[in-house]
N, C-alpha and C positions, 0 to 999 in steps of 0.2 A: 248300311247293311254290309255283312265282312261276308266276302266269297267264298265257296268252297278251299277256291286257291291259296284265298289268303289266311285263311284258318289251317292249313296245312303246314304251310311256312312258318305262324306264331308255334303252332307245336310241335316244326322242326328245329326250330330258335329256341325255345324254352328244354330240348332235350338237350340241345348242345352245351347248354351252359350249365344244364346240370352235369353233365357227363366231366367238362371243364373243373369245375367243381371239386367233384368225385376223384378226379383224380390227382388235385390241389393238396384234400384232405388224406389223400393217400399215400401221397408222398410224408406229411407230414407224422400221422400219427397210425399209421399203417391200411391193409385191407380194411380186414376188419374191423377194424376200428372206425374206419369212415364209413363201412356198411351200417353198425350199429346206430353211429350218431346221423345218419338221413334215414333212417328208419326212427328214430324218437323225432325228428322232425316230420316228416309224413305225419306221423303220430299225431301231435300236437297239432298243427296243421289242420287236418283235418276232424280234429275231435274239437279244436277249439273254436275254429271260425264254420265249421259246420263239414257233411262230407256232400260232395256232389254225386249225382247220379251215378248208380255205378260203382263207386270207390269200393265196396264189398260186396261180398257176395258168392254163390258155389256152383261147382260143373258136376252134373252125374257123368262119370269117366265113364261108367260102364251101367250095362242092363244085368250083368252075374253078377253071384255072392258064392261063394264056400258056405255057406252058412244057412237058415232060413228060420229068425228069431222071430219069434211069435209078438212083439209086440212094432214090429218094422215098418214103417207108413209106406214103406219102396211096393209093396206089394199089391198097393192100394189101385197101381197103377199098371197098364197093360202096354209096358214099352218093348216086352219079350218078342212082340209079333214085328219089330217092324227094326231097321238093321241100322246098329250106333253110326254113328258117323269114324272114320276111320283116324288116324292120326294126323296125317295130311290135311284132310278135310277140316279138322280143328286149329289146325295151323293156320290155312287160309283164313279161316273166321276172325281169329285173331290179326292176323295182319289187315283184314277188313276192319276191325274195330279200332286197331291202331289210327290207319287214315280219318277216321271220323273223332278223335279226341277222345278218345275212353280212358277211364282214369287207370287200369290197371297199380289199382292200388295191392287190395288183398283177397286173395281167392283162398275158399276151400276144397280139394280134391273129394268129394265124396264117389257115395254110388246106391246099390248095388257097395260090391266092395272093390277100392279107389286099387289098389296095390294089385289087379289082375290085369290093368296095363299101366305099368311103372314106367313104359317108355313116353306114353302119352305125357303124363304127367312130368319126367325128366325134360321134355322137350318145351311143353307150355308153363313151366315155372318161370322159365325164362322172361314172361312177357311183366311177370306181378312183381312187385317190392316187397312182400309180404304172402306166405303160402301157408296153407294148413292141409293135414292130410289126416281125416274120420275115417280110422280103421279098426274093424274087428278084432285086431291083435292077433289074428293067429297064424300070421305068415309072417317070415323073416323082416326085420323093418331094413329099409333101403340105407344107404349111410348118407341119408342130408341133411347136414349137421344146419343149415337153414330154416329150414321146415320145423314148423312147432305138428307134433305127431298127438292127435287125439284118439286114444282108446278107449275103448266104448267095452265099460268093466259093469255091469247092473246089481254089485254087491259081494258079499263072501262067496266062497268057491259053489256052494251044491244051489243059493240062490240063483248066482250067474247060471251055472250050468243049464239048471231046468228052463231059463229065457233061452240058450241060444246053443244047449246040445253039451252033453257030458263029455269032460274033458277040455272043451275049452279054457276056462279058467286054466289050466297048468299049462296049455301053450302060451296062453298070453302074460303066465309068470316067466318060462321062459324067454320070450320074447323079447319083453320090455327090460331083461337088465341090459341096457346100452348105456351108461354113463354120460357117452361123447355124444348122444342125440338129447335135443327137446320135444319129453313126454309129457303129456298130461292124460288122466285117466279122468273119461266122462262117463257119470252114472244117471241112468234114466230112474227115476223112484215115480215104483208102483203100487200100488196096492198089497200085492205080493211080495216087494222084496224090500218096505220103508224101515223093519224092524233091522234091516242090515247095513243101515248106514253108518249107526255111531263103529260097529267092528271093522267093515267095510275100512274108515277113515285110519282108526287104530293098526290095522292089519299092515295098510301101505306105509303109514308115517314109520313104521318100526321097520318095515324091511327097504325102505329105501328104495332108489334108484329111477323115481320119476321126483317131477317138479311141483306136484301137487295135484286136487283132486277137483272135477265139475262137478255140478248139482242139476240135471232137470226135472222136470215133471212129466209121463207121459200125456201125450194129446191125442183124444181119440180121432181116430178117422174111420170114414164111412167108406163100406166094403167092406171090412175087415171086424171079423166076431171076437172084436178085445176092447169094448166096454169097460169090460168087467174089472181090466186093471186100471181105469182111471180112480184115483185117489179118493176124487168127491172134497169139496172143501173144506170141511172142519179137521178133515185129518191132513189137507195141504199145509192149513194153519198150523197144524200142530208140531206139522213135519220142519215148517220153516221154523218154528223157537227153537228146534233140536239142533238145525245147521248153525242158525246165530251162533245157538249158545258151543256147540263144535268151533266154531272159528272163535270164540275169545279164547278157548285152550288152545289149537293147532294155526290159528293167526293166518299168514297169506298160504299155508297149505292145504287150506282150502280159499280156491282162486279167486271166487266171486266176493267184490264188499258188500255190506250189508245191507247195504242202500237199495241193492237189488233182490235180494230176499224180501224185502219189507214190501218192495212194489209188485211182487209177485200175491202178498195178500188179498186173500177173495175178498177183500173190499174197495182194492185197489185195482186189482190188475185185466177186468174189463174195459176198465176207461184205456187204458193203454194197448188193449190190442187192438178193442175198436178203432184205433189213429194209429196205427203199427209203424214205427218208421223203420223197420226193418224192407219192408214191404215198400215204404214211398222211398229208399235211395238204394234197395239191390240189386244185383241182378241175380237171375236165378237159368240157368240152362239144363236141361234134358238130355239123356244118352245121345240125341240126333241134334244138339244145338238149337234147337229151340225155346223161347223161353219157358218158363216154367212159372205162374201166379197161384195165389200171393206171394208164396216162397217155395223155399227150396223142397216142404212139402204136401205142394201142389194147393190143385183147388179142394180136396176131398178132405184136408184135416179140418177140423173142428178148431174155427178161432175162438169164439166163444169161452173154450176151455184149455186155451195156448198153455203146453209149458213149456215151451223151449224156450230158453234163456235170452236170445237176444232181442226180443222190442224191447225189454224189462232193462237188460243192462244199454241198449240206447240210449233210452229213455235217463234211466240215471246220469248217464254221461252230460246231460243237458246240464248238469250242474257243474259249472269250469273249479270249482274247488276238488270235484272227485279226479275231473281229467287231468290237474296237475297232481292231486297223489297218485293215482295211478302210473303216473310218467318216472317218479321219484320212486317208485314201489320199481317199476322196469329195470332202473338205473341201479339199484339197490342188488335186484339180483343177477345182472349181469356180472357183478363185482364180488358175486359171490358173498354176499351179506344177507344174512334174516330178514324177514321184516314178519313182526310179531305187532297184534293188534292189543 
């Protein structure tokens, strides 16, 4: 049986020698360069030989939003009455979960909206290998040329609009030409706005200056009077031949492979939520640091009719031929090279 003590020491030893390492590789082939290549090894690592507890997973930064989109599961939940935890306060927790072997692999900044404390998040990036930041798009993006930035875009400009308040759409074309940052635009497809996807995709691949484009589905949640935009299956199915068939024209510009549209089909994609392994290796925390089950949103969505992306692209990952294309597909566009299906 290994002590507390001594399980402290193996993962102050195992950090030193990464650090060692680190900066072996950096002398050689620069920063960044040794940043990227222990980040496709994490990568690999963990998607090949499986991810341990932990390894991903999101913080609600905050209980605000600028915003208040009618199909938003944040509201499902009544975290407004009771007071976030402060910066500090999440600092500590982290150093708490440092001591006990937490993988701090890869976190994503959400909320509420994650960018109304940017210092939070500047301070606890620090702990992850890997960060992501689910933002509105409507505020200035920070310059962290690390951070992969998710913008949460629900279609052409008056579809978006009517989900999440007129006008937005042109801040967030504003917004997102950054060049020097990694964008990616995530679209929820509803009932309402599924006729705007093929334009939607066309609109951005022609104007450039993000790295490609997500796909989910909304999932309803209890409390909240938006039913009415879940999709319903046969038009899920129908929705998913349209992205297929979108990704054999626009290739990895649309981010997701196939493999996970296909598991996403209502014939498929109950067996996979019911076993969710999103849910059996995340972690998920609350404005107050508390955890958060099954995921990131809560107990009140409806797994039954999950469409967020990630058990589905888990799950695929189970198959080691995708996790080393997708590794190659990485490598591909760090170098600034295509990669067309």
């Amino acid at each position: 049986m290994v002590s507390v003590k001594e399980k402290e020491l193996q993962i102050t030893e195992q950090r030193r020698l990464r650090d060692n390492l680190f900066d072996i590789s950096s002398r050689i082939m620069g920063k960044e360069g040794a940043k990227f290549l222990f980040k496709v090894y994490d990568l690999a690592r963990f998607d090949i030989f499986g991810k341990p507890k932990g390894a991903i997973g999101s913080i609600d930064v905050t209980n605000r939003c600028n915003l208040r989109c009618r199909h938003c599961y944040f509201y499902a939940h009544d975290y407004e009455s009771e007071p976030e935890l402060t910066d500090d306060e999440w600092i500590e927790k982290f150093e708490g979960l440092k001591k006990e072997g937490f993988p701090f692999y890869q976190c994503s900044w959400i909320g509420g909206e994650p960018l109304l404390r940017k210092s939070l998040i500047e301070r606890g990036m620090r702990y992850f290998k890997s960060n992501l930041v689910t933002t509105n798009g409507t505020m200035e993006l920070p310059f962290w040329p690390d951070v992969n930035f998710y913008i949460s875009i629900d279609g052409p400009r008056e579809m978006h609009d009517s989900m999440r308040g007129k006008g937005t759409y042109d801040k967030i074309v504003k917004n997102v030409n950054r060049p020097n940052l990694k964008i990616l635009l995530s679209m929820v497809i509803t009932r309402e706005n599924y006729r705007g996807v093929e334009t939607f995709v066309d609109e951005w691949r022609e104007r450039g200056g993000v790295r490609g484009v997500l796909f989910q589905f909304y999932t309803p949640v209890k409390g909240l009077e938006n039913d009415n935009l879940w999709p319903g299956w046969e038009l899920r199915d129908r929705v998913i031949d349209d992205l297929i068939r979108l990704k054999g024209i626009h290739g990895d510009f649309i981010f997701l492979p196939n493999e996970v549209f296909e598991m996403m089909r209502s014939d498929r994609c109950q067996a996979i939520t019911r076993d969710c392994l999103f849910s059996q290796v995340s972690f998920c925390f609350d404005p107050q640091g508390r955890e958060k089950r099954p995921c990131m949103m809560g107990p009140m969505a409806d797994c039954t009719r999950c469409g967020c992306v990630l058990p589905f692209h888990l799950k695929a990952l189970e198959d080691k031929r995708l996790v080393l294309r997708e590794l190659f597909m990485s490598l591909r566009k760090a170098f600034g090279r295509p990669v067309l299906h």
